[in-house]
C-alpha positions in Angstrom: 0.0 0.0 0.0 1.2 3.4 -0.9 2.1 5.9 1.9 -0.4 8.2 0.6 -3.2 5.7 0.8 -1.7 4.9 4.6 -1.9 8.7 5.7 -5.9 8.9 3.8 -6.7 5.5 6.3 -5.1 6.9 8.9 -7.1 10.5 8.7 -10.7 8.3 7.8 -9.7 6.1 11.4 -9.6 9.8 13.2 -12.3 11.5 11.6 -14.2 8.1 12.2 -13.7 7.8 15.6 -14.4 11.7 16.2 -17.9 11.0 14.4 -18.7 8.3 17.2 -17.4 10.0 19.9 -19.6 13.1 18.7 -22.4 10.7 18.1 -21.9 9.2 21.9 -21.9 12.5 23.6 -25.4 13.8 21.9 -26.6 10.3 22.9 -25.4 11.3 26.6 -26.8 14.2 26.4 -30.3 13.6 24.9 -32.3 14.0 27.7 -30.9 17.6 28.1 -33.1 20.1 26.1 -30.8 23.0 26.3 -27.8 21.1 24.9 -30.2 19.9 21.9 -31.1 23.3 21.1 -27.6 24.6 21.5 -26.5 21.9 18.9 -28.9 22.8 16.4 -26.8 25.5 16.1 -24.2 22.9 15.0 -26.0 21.0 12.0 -24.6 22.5 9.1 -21.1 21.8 10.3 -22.2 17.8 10.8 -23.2 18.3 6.9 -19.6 19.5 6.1 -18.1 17.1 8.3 -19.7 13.8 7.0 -19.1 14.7 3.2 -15.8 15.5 4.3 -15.6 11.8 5.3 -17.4 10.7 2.3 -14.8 12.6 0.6 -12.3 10.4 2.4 -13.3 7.4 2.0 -13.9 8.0 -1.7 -10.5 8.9 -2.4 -8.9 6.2 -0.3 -11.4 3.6 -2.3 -10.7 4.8 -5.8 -6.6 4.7 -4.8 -7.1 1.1 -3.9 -8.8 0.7 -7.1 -5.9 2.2 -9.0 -3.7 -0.4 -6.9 -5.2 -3.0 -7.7 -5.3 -2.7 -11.0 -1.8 -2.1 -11.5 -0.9 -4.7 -9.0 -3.1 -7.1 -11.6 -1.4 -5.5 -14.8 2.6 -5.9 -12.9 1.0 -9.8 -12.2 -0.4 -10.3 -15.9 3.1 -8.8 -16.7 5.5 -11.4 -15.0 3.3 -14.3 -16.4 3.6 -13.3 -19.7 7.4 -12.9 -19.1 7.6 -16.6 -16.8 5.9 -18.1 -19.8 8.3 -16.8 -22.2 11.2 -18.0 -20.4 9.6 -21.7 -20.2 9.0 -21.4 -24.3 12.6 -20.3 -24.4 14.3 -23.3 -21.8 12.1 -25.4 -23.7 13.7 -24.7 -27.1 17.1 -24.7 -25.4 16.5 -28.4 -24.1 15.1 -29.9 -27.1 18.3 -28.1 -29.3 20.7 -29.9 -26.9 19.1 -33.6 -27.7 20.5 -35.4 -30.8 18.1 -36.1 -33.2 17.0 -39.4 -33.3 17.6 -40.9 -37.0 14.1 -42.2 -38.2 14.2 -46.6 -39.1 15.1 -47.4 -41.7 12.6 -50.9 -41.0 9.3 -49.1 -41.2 6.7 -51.5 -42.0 8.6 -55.1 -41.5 7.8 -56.8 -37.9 9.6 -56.5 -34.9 11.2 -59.7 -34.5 9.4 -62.4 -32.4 10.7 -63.4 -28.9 10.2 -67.5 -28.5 8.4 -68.3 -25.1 9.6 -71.4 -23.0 6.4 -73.0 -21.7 
């Protein structure tokens, strides 16, 4: 994983544990009318804040994306590369056997081996 992608997790893990401690505190706090009014005030920053984390997560998923697929094109890459090395060690090994000379008794029959009963 790149150490861009590492420092984008990294900043999604804070701002996600932020969101849940902010989430945990209004739930603390619910019963307490004043503090619900007071964080009315607050609302349109929780809109900035989540698409800021969508915005996170979106650009950490689309990196891993990228990743992957050059991770899958370097893989496709070194097969293609393995599989013309075995071509090539095959053509090597089949230059270094000696021809074997065709016979010259094609079509008589192989000679007959007596059985002792």
């Amino acid at each position: 994983m790149k150490k861009s992608t590492k420092i984008f997790w990294i900043i999604f893990a804070v701002y996600s544990v932020m969101a849940l401690i902010g989430s945990l505190i209004v739930e603390h706090y619910q019963n307490n009318l004043g503090f619900l009014i007071e964080m009315k005030g607050y609302i349109f920053l929780m809109k900035y804040y989540f698409i800021f984390g969508l915005l996170l997560f979106l650009i950490v998923f689309f990196s891993m994306l990228k990743d992957r697929a050059h991770h899958k094109k370097q893989i496709n890459k070194l097969e293609d590369e393995k599989r013309e090395l075995k071509a090539t060690l095959y053509d090597l090994h089949n230059q270094q056997e000696p021809a074997t000379p065709p016979s010259d008794r094609a079509g008589e029959e192989p000679p007959q081996v007596e059985s002792q009963d």
